[in-house]
N, C-alpha and C positions, 0 to 999 in steps of 0.2 A: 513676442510679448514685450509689452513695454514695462520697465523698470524706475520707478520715480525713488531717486534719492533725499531724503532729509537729512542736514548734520542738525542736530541740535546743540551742539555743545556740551558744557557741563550741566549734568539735568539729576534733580535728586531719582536716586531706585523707583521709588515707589511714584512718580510723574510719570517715569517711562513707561512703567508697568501697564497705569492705566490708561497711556498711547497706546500701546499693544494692542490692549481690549478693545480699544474704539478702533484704529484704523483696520485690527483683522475682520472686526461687524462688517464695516461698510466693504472691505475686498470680498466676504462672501456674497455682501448682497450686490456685487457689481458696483459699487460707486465709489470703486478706487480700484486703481493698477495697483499690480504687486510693490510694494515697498520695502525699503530698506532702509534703516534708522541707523544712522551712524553716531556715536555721543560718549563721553566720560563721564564718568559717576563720581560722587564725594564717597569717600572710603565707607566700604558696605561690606562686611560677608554674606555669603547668599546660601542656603540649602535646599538644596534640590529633591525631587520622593525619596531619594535612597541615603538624605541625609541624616548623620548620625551626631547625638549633642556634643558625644564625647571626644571629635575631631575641632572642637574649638579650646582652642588651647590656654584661651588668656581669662584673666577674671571680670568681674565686672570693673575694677578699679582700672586695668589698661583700659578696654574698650572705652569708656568715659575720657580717661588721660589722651587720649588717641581720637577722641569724636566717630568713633565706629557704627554706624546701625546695623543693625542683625534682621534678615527678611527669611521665613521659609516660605519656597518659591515652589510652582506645579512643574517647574522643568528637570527634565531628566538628570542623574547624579548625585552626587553629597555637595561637599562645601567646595566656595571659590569665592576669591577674592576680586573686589573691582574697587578700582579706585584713579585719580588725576594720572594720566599719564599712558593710561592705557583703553586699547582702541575699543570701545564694543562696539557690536554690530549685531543689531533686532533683525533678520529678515522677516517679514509678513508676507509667504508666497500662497498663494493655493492648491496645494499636493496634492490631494484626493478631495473624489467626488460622492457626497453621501448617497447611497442606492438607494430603490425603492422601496426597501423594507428598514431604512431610516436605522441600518447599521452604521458602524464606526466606518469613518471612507477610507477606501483604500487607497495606499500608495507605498511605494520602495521608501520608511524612514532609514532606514539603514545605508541606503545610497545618499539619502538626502544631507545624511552627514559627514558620509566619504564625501562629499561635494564640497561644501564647507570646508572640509580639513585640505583639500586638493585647492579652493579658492587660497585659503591663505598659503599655500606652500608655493604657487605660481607667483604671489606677491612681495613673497621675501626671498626667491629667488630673482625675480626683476630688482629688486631693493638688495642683491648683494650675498647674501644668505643662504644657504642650503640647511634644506628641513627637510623632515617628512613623517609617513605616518609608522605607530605600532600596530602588529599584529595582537590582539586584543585590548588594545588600551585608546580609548579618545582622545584628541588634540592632536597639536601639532607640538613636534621631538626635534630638538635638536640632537647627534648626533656626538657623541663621547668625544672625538678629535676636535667638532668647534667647539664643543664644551668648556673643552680644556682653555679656551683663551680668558674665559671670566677670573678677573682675579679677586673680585669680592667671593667667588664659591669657597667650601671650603675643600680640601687636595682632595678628599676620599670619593667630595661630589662630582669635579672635574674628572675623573674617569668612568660616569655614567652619561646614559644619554639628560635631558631635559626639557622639561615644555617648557616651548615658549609661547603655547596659546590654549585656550580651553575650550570646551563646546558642550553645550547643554539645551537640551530643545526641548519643546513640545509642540506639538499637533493637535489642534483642536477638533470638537465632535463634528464641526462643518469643514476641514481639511484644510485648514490655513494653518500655518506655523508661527512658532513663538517663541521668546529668547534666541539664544543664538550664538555667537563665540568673544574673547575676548581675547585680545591680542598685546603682551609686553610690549610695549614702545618704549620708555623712561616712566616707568614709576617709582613709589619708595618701594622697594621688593624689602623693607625690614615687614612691612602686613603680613607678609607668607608667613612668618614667625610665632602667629597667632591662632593658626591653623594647621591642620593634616588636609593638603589639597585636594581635593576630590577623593581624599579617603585613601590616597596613595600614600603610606608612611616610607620615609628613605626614597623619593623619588622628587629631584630637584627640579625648581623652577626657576627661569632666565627673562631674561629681556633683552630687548635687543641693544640699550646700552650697554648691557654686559660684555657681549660681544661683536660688537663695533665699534672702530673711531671714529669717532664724530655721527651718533647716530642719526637715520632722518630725521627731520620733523615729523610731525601729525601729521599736517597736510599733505606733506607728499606719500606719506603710509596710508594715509586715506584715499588718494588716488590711485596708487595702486591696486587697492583693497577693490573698490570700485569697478575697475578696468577687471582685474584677475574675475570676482562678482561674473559680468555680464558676460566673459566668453564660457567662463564654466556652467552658467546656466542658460546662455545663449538667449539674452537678452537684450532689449535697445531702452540707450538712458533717455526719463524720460523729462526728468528737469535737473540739467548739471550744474553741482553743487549746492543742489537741496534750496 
């Protein structure tokens, strides 16, 4: 199956959103190959169905001070932060097939986001990094011994593990997927500060400037991102670099 890459850059939330909607139409009705939207957002929190108010932590006067927009979004989860610096990535694939009796279509979501979490953990181990996944929890974790290298953490947090990426989806009634995960590269990580992330209170989040010297670029995380992408879902690129 052929994989067509888009970056678009820095794109506002609600631009991407409504890429989503349009490019997942035309993959069900065949007049597009699956897609993957590569892009950074201007500082947004997001809430997802099992988002709750009372995990936003700041008032209206930061969010204003700070230029924040606030979305509540159809994708799986509570709140999460995106903002310059850090990688998202929309896939638009087609997982299940509606049946004849024009039920919900079936498909493994459950694997589809072991997938996800397994894409980016191939990528930041090519990129230097070892991660991996929780047994109940989403994203991708870094791991209490690399934790310990962040010296913006504070001590207590440096002996837990940390995400260093998030994952939030949905699946639409025609079996194409939507949202998708975001990845620390270099952002301002003081946004966390505004929020209970995904509704995990005491459970710290990294970047991968945090722990690395001289961390990648964008570009080369997107390349990896990419490459890790197509073996894990066992796909061919179908226009490189979007």
């Amino acid at each position: 199956m052929n994989l067509e890459i888009l970056d678009l850059g820095l794109i506002e939330y609600e631009t991407a959103w409504e890429l989503q909607d349009q490019y997942a139409a035309e993959i069900a009705e065949g007049q597009r190959s699956p897609t993957l939207l590569l892009l950074e957002h201007p500082h947004v929190y997001t809430f997802g169905r099992r988002g709750k108010a009372e995990n936003l932590l700041w008032g209206e006067a930061q969010l204003k001070e700070k230029s924040i927009a606030i979305h509540w979004v159809d994708r799986g989860g509570d709140v999460t932060y995106h903002g310059p610096g850090q990688l998202v990535g929309y896939p638009l694939l087609p997982l299940g097939q509606v049946d004849s009796k024009n039920q919900l279509p079936q498909a493994d979501y459950v694997g589809y986001v072991r997938n996800l979490e397994k894409t980016l953990i191939i990528a930041l181990a090519n990129l230097g990094l070892a991660a991996g996944q929780r047994p109940g929890l989403t994203g991708v974790w870094i791991q209490a011994d690399v934790h310990s290298r962040c010296a913006r953490c504070k001590p207590e947090d440096r002996r837990k593990p940390a995400k260093v990426a998030a994952i939030g989806v949905k699946v639409d009634a025609r079996g194409v997927s939507r949202h998708g995960f975001a990845l620390n590269v270099n952002p301002d990580m003081e946004y966390w500060d505004g929020i209970i992330a995904c509704g995990l209170q005491d459970e710290p989040v990294v970047s991968l400037a945090d722990l690395m010297e001289g961390p990648p670029s964008m570009e080369r995380v997107k390349q990896e991102v990419v490459s890790a992408f197509r073996e894990v879902f066992e796909m061919q690129l179908e226009h490189p670099g979007g």
